[in-house]
DRENBA-811535 format. One record per residue (C-alpha): residue in three letters; chain; x, y negated, z. Coordinates in Angstrom, 1 decimal, m for minus. Example, Ala and Ser with C-alpha at 12.3 -4.5 7.8 and 13.67 -1.06 7.14 Angstrom:
2
doti_lofi_xx_yy_zz
ALA_A_12.3_4.5_7.8
SER_A_13.7_1.1_7.1
This chain:
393
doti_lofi_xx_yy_zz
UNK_A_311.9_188.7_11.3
UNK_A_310.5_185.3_11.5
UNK_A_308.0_183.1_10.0
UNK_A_309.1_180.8_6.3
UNK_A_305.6_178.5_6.6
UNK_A_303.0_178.8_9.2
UNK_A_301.5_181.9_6.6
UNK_A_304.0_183.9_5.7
UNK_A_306.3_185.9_7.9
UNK_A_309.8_187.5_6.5
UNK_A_311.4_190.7_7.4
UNK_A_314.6_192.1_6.0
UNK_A_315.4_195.7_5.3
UNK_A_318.0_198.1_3.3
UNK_A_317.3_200.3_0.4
UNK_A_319.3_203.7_0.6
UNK_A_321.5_202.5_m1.6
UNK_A_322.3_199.1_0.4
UNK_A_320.5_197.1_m2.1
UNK_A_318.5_194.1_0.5
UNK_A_314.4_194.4_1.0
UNK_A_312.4_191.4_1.6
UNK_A_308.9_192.0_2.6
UNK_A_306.7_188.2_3.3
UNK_A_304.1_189.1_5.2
UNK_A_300.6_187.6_5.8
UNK_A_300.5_188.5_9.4
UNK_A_303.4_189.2_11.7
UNK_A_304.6_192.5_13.6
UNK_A_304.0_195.0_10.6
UNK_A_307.1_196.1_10.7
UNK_A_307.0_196.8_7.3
UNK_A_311.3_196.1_7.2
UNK_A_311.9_199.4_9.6
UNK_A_310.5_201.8_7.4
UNK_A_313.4_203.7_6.2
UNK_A_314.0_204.3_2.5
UNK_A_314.6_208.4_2.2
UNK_A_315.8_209.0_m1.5
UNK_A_319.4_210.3_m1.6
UNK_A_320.7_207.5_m3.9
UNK_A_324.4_206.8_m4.1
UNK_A_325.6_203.4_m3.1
UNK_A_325.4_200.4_m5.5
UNK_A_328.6_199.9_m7.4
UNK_A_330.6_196.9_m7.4
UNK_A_330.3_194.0_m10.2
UNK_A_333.5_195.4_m11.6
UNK_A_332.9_199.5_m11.7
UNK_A_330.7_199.2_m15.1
UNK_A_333.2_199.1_m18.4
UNK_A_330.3_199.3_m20.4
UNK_A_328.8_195.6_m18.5
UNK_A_330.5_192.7_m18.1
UNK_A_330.4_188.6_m19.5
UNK_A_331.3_187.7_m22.9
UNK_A_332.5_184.4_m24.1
UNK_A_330.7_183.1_m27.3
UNK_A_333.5_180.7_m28.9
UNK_A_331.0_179.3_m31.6
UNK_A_328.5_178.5_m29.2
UNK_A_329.8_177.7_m26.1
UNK_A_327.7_180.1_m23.6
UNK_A_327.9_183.0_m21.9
UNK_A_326.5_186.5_m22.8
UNK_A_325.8_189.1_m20.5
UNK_A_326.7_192.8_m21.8
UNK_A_324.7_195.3_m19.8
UNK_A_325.0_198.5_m21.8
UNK_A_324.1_200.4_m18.3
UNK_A_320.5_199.1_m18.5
UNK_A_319.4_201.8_m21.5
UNK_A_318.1_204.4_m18.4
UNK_A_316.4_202.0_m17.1
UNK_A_312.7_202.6_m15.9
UNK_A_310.7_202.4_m19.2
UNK_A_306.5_202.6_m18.9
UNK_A_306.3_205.0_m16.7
UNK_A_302.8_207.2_m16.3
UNK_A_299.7_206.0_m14.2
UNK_A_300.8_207.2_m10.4
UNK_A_304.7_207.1_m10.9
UNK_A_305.2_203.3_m10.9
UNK_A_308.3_202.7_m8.8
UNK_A_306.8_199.1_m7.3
UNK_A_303.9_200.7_m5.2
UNK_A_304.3_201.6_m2.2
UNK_A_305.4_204.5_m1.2
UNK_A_303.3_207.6_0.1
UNK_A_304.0_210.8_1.2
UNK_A_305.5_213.1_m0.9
UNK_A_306.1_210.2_m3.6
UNK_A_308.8_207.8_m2.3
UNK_A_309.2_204.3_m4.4
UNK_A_311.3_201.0_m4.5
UNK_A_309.1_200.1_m1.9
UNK_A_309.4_202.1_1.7
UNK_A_306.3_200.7_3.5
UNK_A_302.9_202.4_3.0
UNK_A_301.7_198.8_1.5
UNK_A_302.9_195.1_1.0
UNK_A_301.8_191.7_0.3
UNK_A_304.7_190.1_m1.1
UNK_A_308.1_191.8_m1.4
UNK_A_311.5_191.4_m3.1
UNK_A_314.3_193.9_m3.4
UNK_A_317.2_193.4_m5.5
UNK_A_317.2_195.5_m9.0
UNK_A_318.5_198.9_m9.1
UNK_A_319.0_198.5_m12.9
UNK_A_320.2_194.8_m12.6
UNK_A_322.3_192.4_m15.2
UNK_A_324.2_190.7_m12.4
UNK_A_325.2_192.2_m9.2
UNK_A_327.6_191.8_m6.3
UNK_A_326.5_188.0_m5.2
UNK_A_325.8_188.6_m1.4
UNK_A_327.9_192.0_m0.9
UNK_A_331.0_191.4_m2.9
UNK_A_332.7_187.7_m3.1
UNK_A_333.2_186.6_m7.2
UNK_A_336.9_187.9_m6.9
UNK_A_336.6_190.8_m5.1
UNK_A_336.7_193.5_m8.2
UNK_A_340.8_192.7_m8.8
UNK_A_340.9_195.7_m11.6
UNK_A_337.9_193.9_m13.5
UNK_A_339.2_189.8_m12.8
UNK_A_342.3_188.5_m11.8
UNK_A_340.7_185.1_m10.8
UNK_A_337.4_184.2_m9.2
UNK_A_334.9_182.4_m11.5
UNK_A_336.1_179.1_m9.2
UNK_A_339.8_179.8_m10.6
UNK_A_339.1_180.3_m13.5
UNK_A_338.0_177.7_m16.3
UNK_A_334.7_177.0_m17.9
UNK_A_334.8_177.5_m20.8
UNK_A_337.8_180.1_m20.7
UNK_A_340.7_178.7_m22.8
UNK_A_343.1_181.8_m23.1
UNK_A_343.1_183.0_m27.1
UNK_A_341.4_186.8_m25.7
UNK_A_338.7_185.1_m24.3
UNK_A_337.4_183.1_m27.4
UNK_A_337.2_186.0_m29.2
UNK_A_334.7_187.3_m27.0
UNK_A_336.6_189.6_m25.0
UNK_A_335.5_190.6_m21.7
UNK_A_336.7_188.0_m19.4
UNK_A_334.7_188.4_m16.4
UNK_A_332.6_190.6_m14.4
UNK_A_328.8_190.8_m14.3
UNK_A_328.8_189.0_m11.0
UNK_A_325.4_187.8_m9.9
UNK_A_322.2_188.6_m8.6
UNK_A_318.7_190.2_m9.8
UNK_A_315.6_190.8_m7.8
UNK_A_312.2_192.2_m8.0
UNK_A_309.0_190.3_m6.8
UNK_A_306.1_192.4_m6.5
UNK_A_303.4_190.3_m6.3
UNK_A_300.6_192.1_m4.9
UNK_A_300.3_196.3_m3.8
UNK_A_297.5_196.0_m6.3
UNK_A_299.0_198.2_m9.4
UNK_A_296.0_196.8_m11.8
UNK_A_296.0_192.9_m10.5
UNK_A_298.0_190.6_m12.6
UNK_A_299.2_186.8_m11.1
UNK_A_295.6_185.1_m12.5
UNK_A_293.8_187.4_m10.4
UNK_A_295.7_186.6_m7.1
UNK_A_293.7_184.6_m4.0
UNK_A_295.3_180.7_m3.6
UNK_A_296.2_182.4_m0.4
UNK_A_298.6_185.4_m1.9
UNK_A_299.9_182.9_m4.5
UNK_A_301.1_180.9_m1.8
UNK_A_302.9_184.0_m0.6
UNK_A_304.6_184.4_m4.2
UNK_A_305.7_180.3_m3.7
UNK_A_307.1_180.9_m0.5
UNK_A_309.4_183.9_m1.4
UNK_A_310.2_181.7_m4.7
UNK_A_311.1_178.9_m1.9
UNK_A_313.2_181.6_m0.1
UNK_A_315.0_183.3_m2.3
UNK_A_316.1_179.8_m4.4
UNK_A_317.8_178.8_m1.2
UNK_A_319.2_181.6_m0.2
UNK_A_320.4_182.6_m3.4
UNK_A_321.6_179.2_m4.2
UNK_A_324.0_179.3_m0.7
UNK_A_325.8_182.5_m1.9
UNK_A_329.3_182.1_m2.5
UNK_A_329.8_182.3_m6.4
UNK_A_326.2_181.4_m7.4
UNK_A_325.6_178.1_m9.9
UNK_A_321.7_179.0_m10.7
UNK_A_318.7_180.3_m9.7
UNK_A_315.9_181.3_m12.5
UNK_A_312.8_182.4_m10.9
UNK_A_310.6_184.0_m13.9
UNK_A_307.7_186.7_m14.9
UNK_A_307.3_188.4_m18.3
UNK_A_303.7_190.0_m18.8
UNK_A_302.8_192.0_m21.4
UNK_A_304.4_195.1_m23.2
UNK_A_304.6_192.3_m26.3
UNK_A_306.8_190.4_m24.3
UNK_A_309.2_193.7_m23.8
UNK_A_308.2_194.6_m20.0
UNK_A_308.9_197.7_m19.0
UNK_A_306.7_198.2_m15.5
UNK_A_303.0_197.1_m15.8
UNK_A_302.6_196.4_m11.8
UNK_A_302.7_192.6_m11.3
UNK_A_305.7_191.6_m10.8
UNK_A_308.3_188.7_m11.7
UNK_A_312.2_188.3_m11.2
UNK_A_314.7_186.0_m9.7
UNK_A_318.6_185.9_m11.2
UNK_A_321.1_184.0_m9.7
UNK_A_323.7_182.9_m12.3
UNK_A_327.7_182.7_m11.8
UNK_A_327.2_179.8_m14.6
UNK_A_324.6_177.0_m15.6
UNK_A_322.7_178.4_m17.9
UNK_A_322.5_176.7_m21.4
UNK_A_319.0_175.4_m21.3
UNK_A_319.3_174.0_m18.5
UNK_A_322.7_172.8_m19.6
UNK_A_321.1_170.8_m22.5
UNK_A_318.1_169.7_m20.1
UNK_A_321.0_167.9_m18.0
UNK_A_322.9_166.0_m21.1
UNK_A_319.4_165.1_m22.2
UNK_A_318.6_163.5_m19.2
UNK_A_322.5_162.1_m18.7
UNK_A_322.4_160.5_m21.9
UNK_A_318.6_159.0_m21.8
UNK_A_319.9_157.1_m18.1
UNK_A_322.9_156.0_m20.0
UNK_A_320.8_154.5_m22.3
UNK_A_317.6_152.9_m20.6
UNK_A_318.8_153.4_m16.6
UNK_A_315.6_155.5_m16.4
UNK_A_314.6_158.9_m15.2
UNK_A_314.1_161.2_m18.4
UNK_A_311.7_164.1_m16.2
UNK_A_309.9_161.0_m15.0
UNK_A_308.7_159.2_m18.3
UNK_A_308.3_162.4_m20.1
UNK_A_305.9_163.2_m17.5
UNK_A_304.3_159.4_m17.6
UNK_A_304.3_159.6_m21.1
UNK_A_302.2_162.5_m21.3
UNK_A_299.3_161.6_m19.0
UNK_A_299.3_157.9_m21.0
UNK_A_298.9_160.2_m24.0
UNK_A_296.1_162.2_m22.4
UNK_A_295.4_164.6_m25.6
UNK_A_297.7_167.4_m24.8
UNK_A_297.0_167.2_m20.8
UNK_A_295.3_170.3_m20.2
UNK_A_294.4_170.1_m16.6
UNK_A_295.6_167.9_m13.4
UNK_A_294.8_167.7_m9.8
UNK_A_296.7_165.1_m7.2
UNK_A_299.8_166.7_m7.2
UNK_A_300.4_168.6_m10.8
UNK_A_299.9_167.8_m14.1
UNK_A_300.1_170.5_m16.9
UNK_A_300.3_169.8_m20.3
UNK_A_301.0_170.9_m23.7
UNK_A_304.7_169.4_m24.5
UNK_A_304.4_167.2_m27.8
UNK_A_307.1_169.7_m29.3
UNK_A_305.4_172.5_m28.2
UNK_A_307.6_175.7_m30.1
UNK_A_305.5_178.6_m29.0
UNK_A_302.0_178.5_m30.1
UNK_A_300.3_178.5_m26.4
UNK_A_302.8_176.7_m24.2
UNK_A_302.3_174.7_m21.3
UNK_A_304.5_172.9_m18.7
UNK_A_303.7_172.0_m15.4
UNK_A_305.1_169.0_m13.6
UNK_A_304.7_167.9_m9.7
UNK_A_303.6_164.3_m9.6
UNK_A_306.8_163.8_m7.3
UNK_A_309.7_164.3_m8.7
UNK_A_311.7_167.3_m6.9
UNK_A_315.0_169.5_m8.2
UNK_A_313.8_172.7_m6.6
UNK_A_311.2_174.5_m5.5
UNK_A_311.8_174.6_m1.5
UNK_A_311.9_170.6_m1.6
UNK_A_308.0_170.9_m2.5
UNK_A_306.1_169.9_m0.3
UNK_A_303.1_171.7_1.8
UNK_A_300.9_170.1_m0.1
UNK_A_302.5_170.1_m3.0
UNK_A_302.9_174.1_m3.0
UNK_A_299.4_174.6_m2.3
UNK_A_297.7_172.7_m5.3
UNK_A_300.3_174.4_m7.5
UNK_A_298.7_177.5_m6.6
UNK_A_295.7_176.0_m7.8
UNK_A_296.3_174.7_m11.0
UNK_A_298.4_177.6_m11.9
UNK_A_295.6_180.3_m11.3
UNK_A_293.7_177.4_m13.1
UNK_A_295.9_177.8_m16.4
UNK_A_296.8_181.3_m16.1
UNK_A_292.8_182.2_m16.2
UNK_A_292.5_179.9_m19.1
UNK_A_295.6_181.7_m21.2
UNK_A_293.5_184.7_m20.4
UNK_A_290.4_183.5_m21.9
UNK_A_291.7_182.2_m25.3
UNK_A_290.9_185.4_m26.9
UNK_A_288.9_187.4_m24.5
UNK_A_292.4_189.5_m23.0
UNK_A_294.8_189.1_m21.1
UNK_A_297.4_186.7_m22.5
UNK_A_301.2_188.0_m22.9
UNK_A_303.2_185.3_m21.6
UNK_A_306.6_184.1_m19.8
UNK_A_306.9_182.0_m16.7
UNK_A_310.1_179.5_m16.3
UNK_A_310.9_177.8_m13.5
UNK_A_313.2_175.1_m14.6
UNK_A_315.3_174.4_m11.4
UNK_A_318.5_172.1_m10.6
UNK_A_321.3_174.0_m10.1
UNK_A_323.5_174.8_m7.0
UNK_A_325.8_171.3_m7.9
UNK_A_325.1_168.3_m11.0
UNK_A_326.9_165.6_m12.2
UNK_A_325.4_162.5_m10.8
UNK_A_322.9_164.7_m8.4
UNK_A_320.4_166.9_m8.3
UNK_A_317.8_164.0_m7.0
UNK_A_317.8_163.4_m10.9
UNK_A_316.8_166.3_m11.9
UNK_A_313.0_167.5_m12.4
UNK_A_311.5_170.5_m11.0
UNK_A_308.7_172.3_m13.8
UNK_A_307.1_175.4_m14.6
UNK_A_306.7_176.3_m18.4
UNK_A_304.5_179.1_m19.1
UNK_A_304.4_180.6_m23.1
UNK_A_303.0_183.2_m25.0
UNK_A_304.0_185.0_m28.0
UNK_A_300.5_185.6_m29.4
UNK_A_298.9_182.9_m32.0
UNK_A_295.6_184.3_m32.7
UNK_A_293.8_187.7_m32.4
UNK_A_296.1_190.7_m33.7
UNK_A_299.0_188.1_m34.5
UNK_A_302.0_187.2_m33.0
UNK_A_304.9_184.7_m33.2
UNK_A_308.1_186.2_m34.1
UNK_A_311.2_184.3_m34.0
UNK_A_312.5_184.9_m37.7
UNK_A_314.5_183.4_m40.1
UNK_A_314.7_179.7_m39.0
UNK_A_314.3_180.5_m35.1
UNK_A_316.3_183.5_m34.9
UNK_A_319.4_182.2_m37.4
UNK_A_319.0_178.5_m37.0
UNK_A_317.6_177.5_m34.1
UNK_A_315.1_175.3_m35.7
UNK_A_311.4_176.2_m34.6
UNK_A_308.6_176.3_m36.9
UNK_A_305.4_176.0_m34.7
UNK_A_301.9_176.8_m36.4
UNK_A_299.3_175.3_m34.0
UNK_A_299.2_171.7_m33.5
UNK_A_300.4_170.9_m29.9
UNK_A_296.7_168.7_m29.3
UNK_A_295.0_171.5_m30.9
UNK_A_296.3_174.2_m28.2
UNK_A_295.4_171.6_m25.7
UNK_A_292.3_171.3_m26.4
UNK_A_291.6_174.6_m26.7
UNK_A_292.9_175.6_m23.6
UNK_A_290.6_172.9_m22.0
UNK_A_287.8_174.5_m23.5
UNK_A_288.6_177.9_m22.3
UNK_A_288.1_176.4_m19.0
């Protein structure tokens, strides 16, 4: 146990199934790690044991799909008092050993990913013959570009539970518990990001059963990829090719551009800037930019991380008033990943939050165009969101 900031403290535990607990602390000595988890689970299989789960080559597009077939059973809206992220009480043992939390992370028992931490990239022989270092990216044996099976599902998935609170969501945390949340972010991006086999670390939160959530208690999750992930994969050419071309930063004069612009800023304080991107594809979407350009969240500063806690509760509570409820939506942290091209220094840490509703009763579906093309059709004007989510404050 020891502290990560002069707030939060960090103790680590085991689940009964060897699956690691993290539980960040607001005070020290709670010994909240030592509780012993009693359910008689088996052990955690390897990234290999799953036919039915495994990484699929997309010839056509050049990406990675993950096949995890094992996920049907997973938890699905479960009943008021059976929610598997509060903490446990007697009689009613959950995810969670300790009688109560502030912050904690544990990796999924249902994950995508697994084995980053406990099992090196190559260990499952039966499933790989070659580590995902071996072996080439994209895969160039004939089997593979047909979308064969080529790899195992190795990675990572956690949990964070934001708060013990089952009804609180994120907007209705204290600066002082968000803080919390940004230091386990901080944490877990670095110490994910060190594991042998890991390219990327995607910290995220999906609210809202419209979004497809299947556990209403506050929470978000972290993946670490074996791969870039394509997003961010376009993000980096984008950026490659705009140096090339003018010798300047791409994050930076996006950024510049915006606040220049002014109509689609929708808030700001010294050290964040969130705006409404001028190609906005979901009808509410905003991103969030530091004022200093960083690749990651642990090279934010002190300062930096606690105004971000500000402006976020700031936009979250402003999604939330747009139509008088709470506001599905998706969080995205858009990080660098573990190694780049030309260095991660160029690279520009931001948070893009979206929902899926439009208006009252409506939503935005990703149909015809979206779904088969990959052109968006948006049907709000970007200022117009803008300025309505200015209002809503």
């Amino acid at each position: 146990m020891g502290p990560v900031s002069p707030q939060v403290w960090k103790s680590t535990g085991k689940l009964a199934d060897g699956r690691d607990i993290i539980y960040f602390d607001e005070a020290p000595d709670l010994g909240r790690a030592a509780v012993p988890d009693t359910r008689p689970l088996p052990p955690q299989p390897g990234p290999g044991a799953d036919p039915d789960a495994g990484l699929r080559w997309d010839a056509l597009r050049g990406e990675w799909v993950v096949i995890a077939a094992q996920r049907q059973d997973r938890t699905f809206l479960p009943p008021p008092g059976e929610c598997p992220l509060d903490p446990s009480r007697p009689g009613r043992p959950t995810e969670i050993p300790a009688p109560g939390y502030d912050v904690v992370v544990f990796e999924n028992r249902f994950p995508s990913l697994r084995g980053a931490g406990h099992w090196p990239p190559g260990a499952d022989t039966a499933a790989s013959s070659a580590s995902f270092a071996e072996r080439p990216v994209p895969p160039t044996d004939h089997g593979q570009t047909g979308g064969v099976p080529g790899r195992p599902p190795f990675g990572r998935c956690e949990v964070v539970c934001f708060t013990a609170d089952h009804d609180a969501s994120f907007a209705s945390l204290t600066p002082r518990r968000a803080r919390t949340v940004v230091e386990a972010w901080a944490d877990r991006t670095a110490e994910l990001g060190a594991l042998d086999g890991i390219a990327q670390v995607y910290c995220f939160e999906n609210r809202g059963e419209e979004i497809g959530v299947t556990l209403h208690h506050p929470h978000g999750q972290i993946y670490g990829f074996p791969f870039i992930t394509p997003r961010t994969a376009t993000m980096l050419g984008q950026a490659a090719g705009y140096a090339e071309r003018t010798g300047r930063n791409l994050f930076d004069d996006l950024l510049a551009g915006e606040i220049a612009e002014g109509t689609r800023v929708v808030t700001s304080n010294q050290h964040w800037t969130a705006f409404v991107p001028a190609a906005a594809r979901w009808p509410f979407e905003v991103l969030l930019f530091p004022a200093r350009r960083v690749p990651d969240i642990p090279a934010l500063s002190d300062g930096e991380r606690a105004a971000f806690c500000d402006i976020y509760l700031d936009v979250l509570r402003r999604l939330d008033a747009l139509f008088g409820r709470p506001l599905p939506y998706i969080a995205a942290w858009h990080q660098a990943p573990a190694e780049v091209a030309g260095g991660r220094s160029e690279f520009g840490l931001h948070l893009q939050v979206l929902t899926v509703r439009r208006a009252p009763g409506k939503l935005k579906y990703l149909a015809g165009t979206e779904s088969g093309m990959g052109v968006w059709i948006n049907d709000i004007l970007p200022e117009e969101a803008a300025l309505r989510l200015r209002e809503a404050g």
